[in-house]
C-alpha positions in Angstrom: -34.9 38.5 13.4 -32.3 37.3 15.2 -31.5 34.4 17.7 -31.7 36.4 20.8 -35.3 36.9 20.2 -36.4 33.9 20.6 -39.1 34.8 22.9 -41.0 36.8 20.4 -41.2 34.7 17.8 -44.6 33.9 15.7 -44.6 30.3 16.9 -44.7 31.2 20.4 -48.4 31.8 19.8 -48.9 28.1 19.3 -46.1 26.4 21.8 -48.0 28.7 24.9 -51.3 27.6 23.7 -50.5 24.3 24.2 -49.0 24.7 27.2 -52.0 26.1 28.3 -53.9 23.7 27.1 -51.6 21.0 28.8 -52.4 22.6 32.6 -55.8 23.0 32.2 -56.2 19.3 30.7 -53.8 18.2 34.2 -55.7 20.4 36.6 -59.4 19.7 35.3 -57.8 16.1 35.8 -56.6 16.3 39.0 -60.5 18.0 40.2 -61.9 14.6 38.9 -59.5 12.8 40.3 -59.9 14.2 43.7 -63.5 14.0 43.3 -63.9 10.4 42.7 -61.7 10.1 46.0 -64.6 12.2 47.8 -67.2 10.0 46.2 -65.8 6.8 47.1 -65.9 8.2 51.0 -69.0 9.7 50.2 -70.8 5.9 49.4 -68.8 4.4 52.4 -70.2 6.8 54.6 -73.7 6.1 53.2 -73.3 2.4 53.7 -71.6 3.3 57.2 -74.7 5.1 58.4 -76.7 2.6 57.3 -75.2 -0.2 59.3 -75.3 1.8 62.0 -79.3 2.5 62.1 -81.2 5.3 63.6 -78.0 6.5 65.3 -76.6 7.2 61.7 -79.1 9.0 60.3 -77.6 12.1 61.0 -74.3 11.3 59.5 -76.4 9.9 56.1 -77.8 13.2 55.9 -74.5 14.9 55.6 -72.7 12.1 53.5 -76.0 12.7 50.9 -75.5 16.2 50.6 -71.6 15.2 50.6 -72.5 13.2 47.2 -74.9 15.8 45.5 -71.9 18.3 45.6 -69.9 16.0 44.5 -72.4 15.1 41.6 -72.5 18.8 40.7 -68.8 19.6 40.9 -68.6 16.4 38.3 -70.9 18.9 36.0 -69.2 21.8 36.3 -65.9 19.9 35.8 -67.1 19.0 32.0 -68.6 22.0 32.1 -65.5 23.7 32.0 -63.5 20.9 30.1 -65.6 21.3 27.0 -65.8 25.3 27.6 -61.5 25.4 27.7 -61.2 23.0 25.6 -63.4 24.8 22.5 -61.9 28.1 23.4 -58.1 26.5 23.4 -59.1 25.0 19.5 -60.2 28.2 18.5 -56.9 29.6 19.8 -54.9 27.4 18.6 -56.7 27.7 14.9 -56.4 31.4 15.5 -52.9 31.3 16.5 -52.0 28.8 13.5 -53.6 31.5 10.9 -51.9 34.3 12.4 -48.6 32.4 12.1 -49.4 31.6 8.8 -50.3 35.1 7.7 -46.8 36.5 9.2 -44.2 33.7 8.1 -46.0 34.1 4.4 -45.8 38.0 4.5 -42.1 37.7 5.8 -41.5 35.1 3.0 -42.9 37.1 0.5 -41.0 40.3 1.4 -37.8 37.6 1.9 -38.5 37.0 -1.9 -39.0 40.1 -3.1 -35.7 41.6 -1.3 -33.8 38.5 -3.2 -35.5 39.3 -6.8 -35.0 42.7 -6.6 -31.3 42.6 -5.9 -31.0 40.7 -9.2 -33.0 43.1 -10.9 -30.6 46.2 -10.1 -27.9 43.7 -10.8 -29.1 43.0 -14.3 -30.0 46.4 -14.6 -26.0 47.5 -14.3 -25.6 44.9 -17.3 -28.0 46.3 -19.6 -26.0 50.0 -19.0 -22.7 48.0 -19.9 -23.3 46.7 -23.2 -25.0 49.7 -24.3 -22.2 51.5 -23.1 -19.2 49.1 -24.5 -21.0 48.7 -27.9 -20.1 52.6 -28.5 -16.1 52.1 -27.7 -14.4 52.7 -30.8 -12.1 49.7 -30.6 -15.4 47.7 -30.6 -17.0 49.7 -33.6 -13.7 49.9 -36.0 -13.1 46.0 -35.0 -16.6 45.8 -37.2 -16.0 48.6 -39.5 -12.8 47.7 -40.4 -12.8 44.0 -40.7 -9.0 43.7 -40.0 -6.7 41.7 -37.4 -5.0 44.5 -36.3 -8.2 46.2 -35.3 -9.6 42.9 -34.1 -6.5 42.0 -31.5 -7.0 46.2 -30.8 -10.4 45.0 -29.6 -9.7 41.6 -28.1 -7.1 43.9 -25.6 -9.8 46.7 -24.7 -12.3 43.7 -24.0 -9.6 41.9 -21.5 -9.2 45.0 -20.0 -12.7 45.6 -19.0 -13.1 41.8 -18.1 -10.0 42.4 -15.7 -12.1 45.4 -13.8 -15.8 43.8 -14.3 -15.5 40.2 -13.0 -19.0 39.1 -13.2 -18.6 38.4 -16.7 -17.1 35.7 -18.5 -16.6 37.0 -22.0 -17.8 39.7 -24.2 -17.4 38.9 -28.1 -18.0 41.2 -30.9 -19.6 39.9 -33.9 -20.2 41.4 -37.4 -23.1 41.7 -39.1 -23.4 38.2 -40.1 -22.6 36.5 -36.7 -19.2 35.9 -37.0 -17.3 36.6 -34.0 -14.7 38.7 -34.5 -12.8 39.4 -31.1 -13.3 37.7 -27.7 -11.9 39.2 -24.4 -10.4 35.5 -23.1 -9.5 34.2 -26.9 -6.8 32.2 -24.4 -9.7 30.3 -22.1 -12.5 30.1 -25.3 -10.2 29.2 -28.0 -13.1 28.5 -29.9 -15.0 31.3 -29.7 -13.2 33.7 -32.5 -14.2 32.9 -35.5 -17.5 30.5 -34.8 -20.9 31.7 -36.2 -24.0 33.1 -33.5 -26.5 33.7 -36.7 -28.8 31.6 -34.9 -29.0 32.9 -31.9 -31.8 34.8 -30.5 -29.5 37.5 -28.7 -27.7 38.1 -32.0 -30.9 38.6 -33.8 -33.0 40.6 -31.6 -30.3 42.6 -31.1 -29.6 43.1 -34.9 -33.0 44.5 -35.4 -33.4 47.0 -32.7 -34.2 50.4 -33.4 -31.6 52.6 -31.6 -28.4 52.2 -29.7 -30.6 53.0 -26.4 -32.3 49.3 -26.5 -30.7 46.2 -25.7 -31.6 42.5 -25.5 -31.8 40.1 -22.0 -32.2 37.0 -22.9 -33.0 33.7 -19.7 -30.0 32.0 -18.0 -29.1 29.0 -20.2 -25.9 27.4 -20.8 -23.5 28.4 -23.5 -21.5 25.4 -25.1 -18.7 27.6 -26.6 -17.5 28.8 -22.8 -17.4 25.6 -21.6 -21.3 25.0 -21.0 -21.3 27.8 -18.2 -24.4 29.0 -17.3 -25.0 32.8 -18.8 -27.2 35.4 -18.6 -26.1 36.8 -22.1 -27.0 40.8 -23.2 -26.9 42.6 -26.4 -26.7 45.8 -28.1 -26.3 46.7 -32.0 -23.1 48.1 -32.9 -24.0 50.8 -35.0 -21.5 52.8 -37.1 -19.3 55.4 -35.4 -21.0 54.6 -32.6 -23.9 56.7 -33.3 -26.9 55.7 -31.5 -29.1 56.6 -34.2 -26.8 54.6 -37.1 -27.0 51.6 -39.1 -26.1 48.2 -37.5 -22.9 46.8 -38.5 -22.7 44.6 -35.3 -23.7 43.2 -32.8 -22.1 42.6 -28.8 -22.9 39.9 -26.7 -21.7 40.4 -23.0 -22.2 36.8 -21.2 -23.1 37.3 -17.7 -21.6 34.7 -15.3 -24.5 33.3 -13.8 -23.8 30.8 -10.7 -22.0 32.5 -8.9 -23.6 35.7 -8.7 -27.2 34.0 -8.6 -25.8 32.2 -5.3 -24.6 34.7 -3.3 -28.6 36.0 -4.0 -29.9 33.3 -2.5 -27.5 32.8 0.0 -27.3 36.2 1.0 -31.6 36.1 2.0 -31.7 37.1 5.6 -32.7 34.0 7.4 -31.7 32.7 10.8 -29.8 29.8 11.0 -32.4 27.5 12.2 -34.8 29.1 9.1 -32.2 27.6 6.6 -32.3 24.5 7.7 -35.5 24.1 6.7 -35.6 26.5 3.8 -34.9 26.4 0.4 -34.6 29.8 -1.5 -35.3 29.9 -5.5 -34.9 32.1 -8.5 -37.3 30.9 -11.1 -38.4 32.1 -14.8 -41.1 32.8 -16.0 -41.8 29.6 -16.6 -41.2 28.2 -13.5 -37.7 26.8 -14.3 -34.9 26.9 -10.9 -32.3 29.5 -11.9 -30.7 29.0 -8.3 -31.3 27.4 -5.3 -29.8 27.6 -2.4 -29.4 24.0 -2.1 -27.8 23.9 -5.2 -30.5 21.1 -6.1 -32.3 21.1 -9.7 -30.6 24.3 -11.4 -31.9 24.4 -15.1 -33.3 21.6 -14.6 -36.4 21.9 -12.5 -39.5 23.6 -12.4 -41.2 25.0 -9.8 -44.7 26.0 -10.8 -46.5 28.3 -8.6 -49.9 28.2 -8.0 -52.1 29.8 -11.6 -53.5 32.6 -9.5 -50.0 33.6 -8.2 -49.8 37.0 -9.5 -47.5 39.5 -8.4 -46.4 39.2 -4.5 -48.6 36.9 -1.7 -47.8 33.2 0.0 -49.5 29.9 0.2 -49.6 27.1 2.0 -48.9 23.7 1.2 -49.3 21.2 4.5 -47.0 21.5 6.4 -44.9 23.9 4.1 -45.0 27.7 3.6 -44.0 29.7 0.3 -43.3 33.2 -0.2 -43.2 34.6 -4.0 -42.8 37.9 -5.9 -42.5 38.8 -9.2 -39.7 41.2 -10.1 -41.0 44.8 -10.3 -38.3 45.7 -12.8 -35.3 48.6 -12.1 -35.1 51.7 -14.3 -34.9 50.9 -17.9 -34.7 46.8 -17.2 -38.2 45.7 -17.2 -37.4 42.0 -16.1 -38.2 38.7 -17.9 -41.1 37.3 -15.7 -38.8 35.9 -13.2 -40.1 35.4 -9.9 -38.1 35.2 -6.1 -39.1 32.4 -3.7 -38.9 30.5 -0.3 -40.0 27.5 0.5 -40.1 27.1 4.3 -41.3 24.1 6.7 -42.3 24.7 10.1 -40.2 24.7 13.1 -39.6 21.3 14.2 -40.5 22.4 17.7 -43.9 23.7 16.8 -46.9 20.7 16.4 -49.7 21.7 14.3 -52.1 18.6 14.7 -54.1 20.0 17.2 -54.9 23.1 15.6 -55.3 21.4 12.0 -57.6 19.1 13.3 -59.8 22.4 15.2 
């Protein structure tokens, strides 16, 4: 939607119901107005005649009928008031549930477009450490245990940091959780040599059944690079890179999160005035902010959807709008629950209060 359709826009539904309603409320006015003017002349023609005896009579009789039509033109005028008036409510209410009904459907497809473009995104990542666990430098830094093999490593990891930049490191750990080479050992000086038994990547990644599966584990932040935010994968090393042999490692491939979550939601097609008054969200399963494109409450806030959100739809909430979906998944990356979703207010130009109170 762009700007140069401003004409066609949902909300002018409501803005041209109340103009109508305006001009009929200011030219049923102006009838009664001019009405009262004709009774007023009406009565003084009455009291006119009246004064002026039998040679008035004639002009009473016309200035009575004068005031019955003006009597029934006062009926007809409510008449009509209460008539418009009940049919411009119900278009208003009609209009406002239209409006609703399209800004949610746009919201929700909005959100969808958003989660689904991390989806494939994640997907890619998946593919690379399934992939890069098979390199040989990577296996014979594990088989071999030795320095030279582990600097051979650390070099083929820089090099495919250098050419994949959404990453921030990849690290090769033994079968115990050691880490054994780093791709930045310069930047995360700390990294080489520190213990990742505990974590759930390094685990669930241990104990999977073939060099086809892989691990995605939430968006959290990592202390040993620096407390970035990451979106960390992993896949078993398995000897001679066999995808059917026995684990001898594991690699974790740390996704850099922020900025690729932000150019998401940044990148949702909304006008400029939309944004204003929008706020676009990546949220977990649990309801916890991954991004926002206000940059407001990242890992930090949660967002709970209604319970009987399931799948795709919209809500509203007063005078606010949301849009949600839940991500459908891309090839072999099922997703983690996560849901897209835009919280929108209405257009500042737009009142409601009328049709809310129909």
């Amino acid at each position: 939607m762009s700007d140069s359709g401003e004409g066609l826009v949902p909300e002018r539904i409501l803005e041209l119901s109340e103009r109508l309603s305006k001009a009929a409320a200011d030219s049923i006015g102006e009838i009664s107005d001019v009405n009262r003017e004709a009774k007023m002349l009406a009565i003084n023609a009455l009291i006119t005649a009246a004064r002026a005896g039998e040679a008035g009579k004639g002009f009473a009789v016309v200035a009575e009928e004068f005031k019955r039509i003006s009597s029934n033109i006062d009926e007809v005028t409510l008449s009509l008031q209460s008539r418009v008036q009940a049919d411009l409510q119900e278009l208003s209410a009609v209009g406002a549930a239209i409006l609703d009904h399209l800004r949610g459907q746009r919201l929700a497809d909005l959100a969808l477009n958003a989660i689904e473009i991390i989806d494939r995104n994640l997907y890619e990542r998946t593919c690379d450490v399934r992939w890069w666990a098979t390199d040989s430098a990577v296996v014979d830094c594990v088989a071999l245990g030795s320095e030279p093999a582990a600097k051979h490593a650390s070099g083929r990891l820089k090099v495919i940091l250098d050419a994949y930049t959404v990453y921030l490191d990849l690290w090769v750990c033994d079968a115990n959780g050691r880490v054994m080479a780093t791709g930045r050992p310069e930047r995360y000086p700390r990294v080489v040599g520190s213990s990742v038994a505990g974590a759930d990547w390094f685990n669930q990644a241990r104990r999977t059944a073939s060099g086809q599966e892989f691990v995605a584990c939430d968006v959290g932040c990592q202390p040993l690079l620096g407390d970035a935010a990451v979106a960390t994968y992993a896949a078993a090393i398995r000897k001679d890179g066999a995808v059917d042999g026995p684990v001898i490692g594991v690699l974790g491939i740390h996704f850099d999160w922020q900025p690729q979550a932000n150019a998401v939601v940044d990148g949702v097609r909304l006008t400029d005035e939309e944004r204003g008054r929008s706020r676009v969200l990546l949220l977990d399963a649990s309801g916890r902010v991954l991004a926002s494109s206000d940059r407001q409450g990242v890992l930090s806030e949660t967002f709970r959807l209604p319970a009987q959100s399931q799948g795709m739809g919209s809500y509203a909430d007063g005078g606010v709008t949301v849009g949600y979906a839940l991500t459908p998944g891309y090839e072999t990356y099922q997703g983690l629950g996560w849901y897209g979703c835009i919280v929108q207010g209405e257009r500042k130009s737009v009142a409601r209060t009328a049709s809310r109170a129909a």
